[in-house]
VOGU-3710 file (C-alpha; in Angstrom, 3 decimals, decimal comma):
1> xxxxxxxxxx> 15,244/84,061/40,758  15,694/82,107/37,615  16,107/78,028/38,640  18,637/75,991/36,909  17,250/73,991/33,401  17,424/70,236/34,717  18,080/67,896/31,798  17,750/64,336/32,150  21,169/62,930/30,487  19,581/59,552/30,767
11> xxxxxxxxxx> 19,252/57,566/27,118  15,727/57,820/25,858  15,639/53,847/24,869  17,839/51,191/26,368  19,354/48,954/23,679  18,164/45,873/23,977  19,987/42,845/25,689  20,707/39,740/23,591  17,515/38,239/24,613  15,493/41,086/23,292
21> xxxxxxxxxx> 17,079/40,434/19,646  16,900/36,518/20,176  12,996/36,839/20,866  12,525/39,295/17,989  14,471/37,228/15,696  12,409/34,649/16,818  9,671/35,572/16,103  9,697/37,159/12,772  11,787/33,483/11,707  7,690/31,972/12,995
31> xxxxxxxxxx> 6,443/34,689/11,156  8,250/33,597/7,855  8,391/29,804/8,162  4,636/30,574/8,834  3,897/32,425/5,493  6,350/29,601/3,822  3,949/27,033/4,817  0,805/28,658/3,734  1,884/29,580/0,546  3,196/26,544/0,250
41> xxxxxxxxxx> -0,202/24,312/1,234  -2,164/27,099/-1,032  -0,093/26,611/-4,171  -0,312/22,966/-3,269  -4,415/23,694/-3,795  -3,714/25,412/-6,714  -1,695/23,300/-8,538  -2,296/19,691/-7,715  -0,121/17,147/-8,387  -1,694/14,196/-10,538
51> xxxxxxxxxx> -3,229/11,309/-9,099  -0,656/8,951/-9,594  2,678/11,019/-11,128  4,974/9,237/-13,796  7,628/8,724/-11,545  6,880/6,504/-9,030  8,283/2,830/-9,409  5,964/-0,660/-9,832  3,167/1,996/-9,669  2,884/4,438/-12,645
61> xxxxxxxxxx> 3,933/2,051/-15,350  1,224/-0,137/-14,419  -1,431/2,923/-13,937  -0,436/4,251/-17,377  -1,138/1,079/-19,239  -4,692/0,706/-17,743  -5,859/4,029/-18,100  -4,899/3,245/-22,424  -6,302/-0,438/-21,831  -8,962/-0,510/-19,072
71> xxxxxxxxxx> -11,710/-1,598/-21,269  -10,024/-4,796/-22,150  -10,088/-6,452/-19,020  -13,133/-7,327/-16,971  -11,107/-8,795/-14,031  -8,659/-6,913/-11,758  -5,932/-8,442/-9,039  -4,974/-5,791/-6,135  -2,369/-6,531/-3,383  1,087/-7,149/-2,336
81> xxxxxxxxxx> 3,973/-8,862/-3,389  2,221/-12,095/-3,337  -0,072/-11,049/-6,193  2,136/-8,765/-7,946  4,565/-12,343/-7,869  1,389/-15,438/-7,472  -1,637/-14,029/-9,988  -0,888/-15,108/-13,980  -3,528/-13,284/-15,702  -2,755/-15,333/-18,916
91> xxxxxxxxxx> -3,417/-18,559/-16,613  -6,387/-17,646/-14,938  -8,271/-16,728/-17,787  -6,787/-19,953/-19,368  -8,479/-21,762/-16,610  -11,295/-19,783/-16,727  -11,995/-20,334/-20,111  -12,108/-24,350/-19,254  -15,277/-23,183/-16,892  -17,226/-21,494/-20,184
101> xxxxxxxxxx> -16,167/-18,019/-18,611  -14,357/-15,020/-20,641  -12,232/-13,441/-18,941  -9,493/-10,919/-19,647  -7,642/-9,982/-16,304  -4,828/-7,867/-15,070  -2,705/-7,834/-12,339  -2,333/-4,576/-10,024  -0,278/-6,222/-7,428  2,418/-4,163/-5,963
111> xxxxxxxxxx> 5,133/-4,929/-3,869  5,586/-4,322/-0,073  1,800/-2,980/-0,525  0,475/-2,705/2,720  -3,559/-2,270/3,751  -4,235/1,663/3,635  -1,755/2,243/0,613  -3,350/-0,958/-0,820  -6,765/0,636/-0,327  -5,746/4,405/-1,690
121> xxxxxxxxxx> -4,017/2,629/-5,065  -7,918/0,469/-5,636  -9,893/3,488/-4,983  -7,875/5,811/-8,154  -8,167/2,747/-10,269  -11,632/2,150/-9,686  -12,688/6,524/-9,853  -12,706/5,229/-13,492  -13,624/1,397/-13,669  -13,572/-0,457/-16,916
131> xxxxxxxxxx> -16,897/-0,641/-18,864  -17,440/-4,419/-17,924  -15,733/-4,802/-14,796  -17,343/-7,989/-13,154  -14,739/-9,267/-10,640  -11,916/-7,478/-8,458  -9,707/-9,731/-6,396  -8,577/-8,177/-3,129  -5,523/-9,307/-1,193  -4,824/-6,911/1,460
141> xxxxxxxxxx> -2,646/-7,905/5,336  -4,397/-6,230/7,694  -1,461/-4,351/9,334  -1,383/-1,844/12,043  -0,892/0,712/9,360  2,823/0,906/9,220  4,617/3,344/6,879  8,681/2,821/6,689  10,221/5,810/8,033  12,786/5,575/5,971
151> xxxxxxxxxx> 10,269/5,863/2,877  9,166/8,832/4,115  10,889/10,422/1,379  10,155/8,537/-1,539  8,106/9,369/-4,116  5,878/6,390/-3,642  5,563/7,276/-0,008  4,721/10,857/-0,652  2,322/11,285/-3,731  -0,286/9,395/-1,928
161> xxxxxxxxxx> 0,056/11,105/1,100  -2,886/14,149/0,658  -5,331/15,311/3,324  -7,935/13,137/2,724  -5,825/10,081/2,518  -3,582/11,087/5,684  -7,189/11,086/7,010  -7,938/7,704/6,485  -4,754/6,270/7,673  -4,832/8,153/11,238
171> xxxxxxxxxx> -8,832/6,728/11,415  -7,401/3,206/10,577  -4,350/3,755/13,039  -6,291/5,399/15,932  -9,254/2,832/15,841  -6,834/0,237/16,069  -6,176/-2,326/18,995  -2,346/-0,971/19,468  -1,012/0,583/22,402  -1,315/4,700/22,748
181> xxxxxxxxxx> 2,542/4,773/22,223  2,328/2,400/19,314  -0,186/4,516/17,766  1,461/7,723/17,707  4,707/6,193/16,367  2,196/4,568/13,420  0,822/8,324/13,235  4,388/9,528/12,987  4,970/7,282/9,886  2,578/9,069/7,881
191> xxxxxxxxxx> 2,614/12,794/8,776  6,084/12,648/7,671  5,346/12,008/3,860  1,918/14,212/4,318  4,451/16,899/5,048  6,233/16,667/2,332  3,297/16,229/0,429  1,212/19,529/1,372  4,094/21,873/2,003  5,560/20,924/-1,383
201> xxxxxxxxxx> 9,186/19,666/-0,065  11,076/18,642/-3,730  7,546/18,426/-5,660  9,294/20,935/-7,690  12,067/18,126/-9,247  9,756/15,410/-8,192  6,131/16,050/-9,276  5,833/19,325/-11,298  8,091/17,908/-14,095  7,073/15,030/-15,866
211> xxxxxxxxxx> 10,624/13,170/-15,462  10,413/8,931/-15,470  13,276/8,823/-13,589  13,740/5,123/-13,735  16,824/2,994/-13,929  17,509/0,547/-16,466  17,047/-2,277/-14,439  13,627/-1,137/-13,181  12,656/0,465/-16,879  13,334/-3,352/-18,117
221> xxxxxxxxxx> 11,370/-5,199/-15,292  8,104/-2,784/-15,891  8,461/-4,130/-19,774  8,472/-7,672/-18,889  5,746/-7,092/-16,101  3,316/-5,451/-18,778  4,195/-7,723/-20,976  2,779/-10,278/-18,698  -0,414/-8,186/-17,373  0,995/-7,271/-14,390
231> xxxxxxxxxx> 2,913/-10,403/-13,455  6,486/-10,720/-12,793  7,680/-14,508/-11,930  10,058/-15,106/-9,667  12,557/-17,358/-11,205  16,769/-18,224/-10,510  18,784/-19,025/-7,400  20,752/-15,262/-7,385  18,055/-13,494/-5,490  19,103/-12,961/-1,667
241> xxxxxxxxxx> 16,017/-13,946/-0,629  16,381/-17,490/-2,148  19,859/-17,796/-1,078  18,282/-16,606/2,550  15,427/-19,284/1,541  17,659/-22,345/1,065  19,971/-21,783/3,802  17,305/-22,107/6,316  14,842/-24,591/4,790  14,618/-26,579/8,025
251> xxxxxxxxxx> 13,118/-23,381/9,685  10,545/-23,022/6,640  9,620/-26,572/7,616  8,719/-25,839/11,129  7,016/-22,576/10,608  4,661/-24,463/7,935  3,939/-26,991/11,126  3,121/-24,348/13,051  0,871/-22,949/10,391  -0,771/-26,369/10,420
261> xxxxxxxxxx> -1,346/-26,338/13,989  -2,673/-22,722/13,865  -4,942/-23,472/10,973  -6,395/-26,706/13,000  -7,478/-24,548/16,213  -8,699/-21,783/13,759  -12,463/-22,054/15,635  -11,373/-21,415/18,987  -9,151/-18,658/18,355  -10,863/-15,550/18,337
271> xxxxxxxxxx> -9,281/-12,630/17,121  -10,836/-9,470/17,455  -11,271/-7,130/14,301  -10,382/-3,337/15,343  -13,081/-0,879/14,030  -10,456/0,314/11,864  -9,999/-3,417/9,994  -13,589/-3,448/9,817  -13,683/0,170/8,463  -11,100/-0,362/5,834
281> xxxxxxxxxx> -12,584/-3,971/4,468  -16,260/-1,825/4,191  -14,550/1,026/2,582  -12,645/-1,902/0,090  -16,285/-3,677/-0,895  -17,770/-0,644/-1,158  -15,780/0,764/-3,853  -16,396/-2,438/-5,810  -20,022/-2,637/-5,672  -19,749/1,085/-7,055
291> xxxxxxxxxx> -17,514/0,114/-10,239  -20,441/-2,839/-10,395  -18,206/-5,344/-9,675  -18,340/-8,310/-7,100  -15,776/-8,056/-4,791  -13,662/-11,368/-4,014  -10,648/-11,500/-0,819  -7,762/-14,220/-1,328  -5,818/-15,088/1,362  -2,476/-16,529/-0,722
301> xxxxxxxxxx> -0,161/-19,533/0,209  1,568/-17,298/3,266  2,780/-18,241/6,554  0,749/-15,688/8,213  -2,553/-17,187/9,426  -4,223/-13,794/9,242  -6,948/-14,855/11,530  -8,607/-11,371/10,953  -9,837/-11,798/7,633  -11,577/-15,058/8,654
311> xxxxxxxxxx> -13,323/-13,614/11,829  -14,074/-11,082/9,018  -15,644/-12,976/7,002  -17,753/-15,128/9,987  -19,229/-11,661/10,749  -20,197/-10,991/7,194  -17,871/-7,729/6,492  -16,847/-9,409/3,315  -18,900/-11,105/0,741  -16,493/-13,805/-0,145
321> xxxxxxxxxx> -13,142/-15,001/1,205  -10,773/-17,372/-0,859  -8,273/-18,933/1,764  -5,054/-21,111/0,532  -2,685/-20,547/3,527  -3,972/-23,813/4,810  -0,804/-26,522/4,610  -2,737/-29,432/5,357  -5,767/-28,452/2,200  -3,118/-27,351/-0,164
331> xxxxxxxxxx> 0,220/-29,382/0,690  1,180/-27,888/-3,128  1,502/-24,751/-2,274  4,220/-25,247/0,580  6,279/-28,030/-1,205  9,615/-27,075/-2,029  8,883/-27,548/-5,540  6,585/-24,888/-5,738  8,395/-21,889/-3,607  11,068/-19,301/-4,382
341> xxxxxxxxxx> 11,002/-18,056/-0,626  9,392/-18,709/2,348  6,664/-16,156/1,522  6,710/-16,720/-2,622  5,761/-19,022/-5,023  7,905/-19,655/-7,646  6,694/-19,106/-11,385  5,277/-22,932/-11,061  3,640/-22,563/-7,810  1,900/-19,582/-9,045
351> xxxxxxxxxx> 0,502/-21,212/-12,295  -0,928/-23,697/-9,710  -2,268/-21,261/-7,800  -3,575/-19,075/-10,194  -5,297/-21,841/-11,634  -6,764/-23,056/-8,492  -8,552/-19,597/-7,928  -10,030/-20,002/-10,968  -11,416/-23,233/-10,668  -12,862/-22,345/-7,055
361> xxxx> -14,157/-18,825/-8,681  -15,810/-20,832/-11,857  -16,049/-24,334/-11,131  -14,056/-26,939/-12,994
//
């Protein structure tokens, strides 16, 4: 007897449930964004954006000039604002030339520099030192490391921003004496701009083509400053900050008391150096003894009392230290007269100072 056929009228797959497609989606978007990246980070190895690009403001303009004119000048400035706006290379040499010294020196102050940033900009300059480099004058905060999130996008931000440098920053930031939480929010502030940097986010518009995309205001201000080796005085009662300045003068006057007080209990204050500080101040005299210079630190005329660099130099991690933040040694440098803000000099102030340097530097 012949038995029926039995067919199984059940669907040979099951069509998959909205989770199904939302996984596989899923995953070949991880797939993709994956690939992105790598191509991205390779081409990035491939085709490496200069050292220092032409568009990136205070920065290039000054970087351009000394590559043409390094050989000229045997004496280099690095910092912050309060070199970039305190340091008058035609004044120090002046001063130094009083002493029986020549010297021809330039400024490479930047401003809103801060210490690993500060460190990255001295160690390009000096890959290729001039021929008869003999001094290098180093002002550098010791911060925790802090990168403005909201300059996580800017070209200054990013171009320094490579592996290596990224590096050093989470070494200075994790050796530091900051909290864990603190830490990772000062790690934060850099892998942002290293992002942008290795993946190649905008390097296209940014890097790759050669733009100077300057405004007028800023194209006019990098004249003057080369003009002036590096220098840009800060002069006039328009600027916000003086306005800021002179409204509150009485509140200058009692944080320069405080400074006073701070300065007199100096000895028995003892501020600890993180192995990070004392990591980035070797790293800083090391790459001047290689250009076969002598490496000299300046603590300027602020109302910080930056107690670090002088424990520094008590435990011998820096050769020489040049202190001026002292109100009660240099009453000059604090008198109205003489200051534009409550953390500048004015263009007189900083002839004063400049000259001072000198004189302790040379004699005189």
């Amino acid at each position: 007897m012949l038995t029926k056929p039995q067919y199984n009228y059940a669907p040979r797959y099951r069509p998959r449930s909205r989770v199904g497609y939302f996984r596989q989606y899923l995953k070949q978007g991880a797939i993709a964004l994956l690939a992105f990246l790598l191509t991205a980070s390779l081409l990035n190895q491939i085709i490496p954006s200069p050292a220092i690009p032409p568009n990136i403001v205070f920065i290039s303009p000054k970087y351009a000039h000394y590559q043409a004119h390094k050989d000229d000048y045997n004496a280099l400035f690095f910092g912050s604002s309060r070199v970039y706006n305190h340091i008058v290379p035609e004044a120090f040499d002046e001063a130094a030339a009083a002493s029986g010294q020549a010297v021809h020196s330039f400024n490479f102050g930047i401003p809103a520099q801060r210490a690993i940033s500060g460190y990255v900009l001295l160690k390009e300059v000096l890959r290729t030192p001039p021929k008869d480099l003999k001094w290098v004058f180093i002002e550098t905060p010791l911060d925790p490391g802090y990168e403005p999130i909201q300059n996580a996008r800017t070209n200054r931000a990013i171009y320094w921003h490579n592996a290596e440098n990224t590096r050093i920053a989470l070494r200075y930031i994790f050796t530091s004496n900051e909290s864990p939480l603190r830490k990772a929010a000062l790690a934060v502030s850099h892998l942002l701009p290293f992002a942008y940097n290795e993946f190649n986010i905008g390097r296209l518009f940014y890097q790759w083509i050669p733009v100077q995309n300057f405004t007028d205001e800023e194209q006019a201000v990098s004249k003057q400053v080369l003009d002036n080796r590096g220098y840009y005085p800060l002069t006039g009662d328009a600027d916000p900050n003086r306005q800021n300045f002179l409204a509150h003068i009485t509140r200058y006057r009692q944080s320069v008391t405080t400074l006073t007080e701070q300065k007199g209990d100096m000895a028995r204050r003892a501020t600890p150096i993180s192995e990070g500080q004392r990591w980035l101040l070797r790293a800083l005299v090391d790459q001047v003894y290689r250009a076969g210079a002598e490496p000299i630190f300046i603590v300027p005329p602020t109302l910080e009392p930056q107690y670090e660099l002088h424990r520094a130099r008590q435990k011998g991690y820096i050769p020489t230290l040049l202190s001026y933040n002292d109100p009660a040694h240099y009453p000059e440098f604090y008198d109205l007269s003489h200051r534009h803000d409550a953390e500048h000099l004015n263009e007189a102030g900083s002839r004063q100072f400049t000259q001072q340097i000198a004189r302790d530097v040379f004699g005189g």
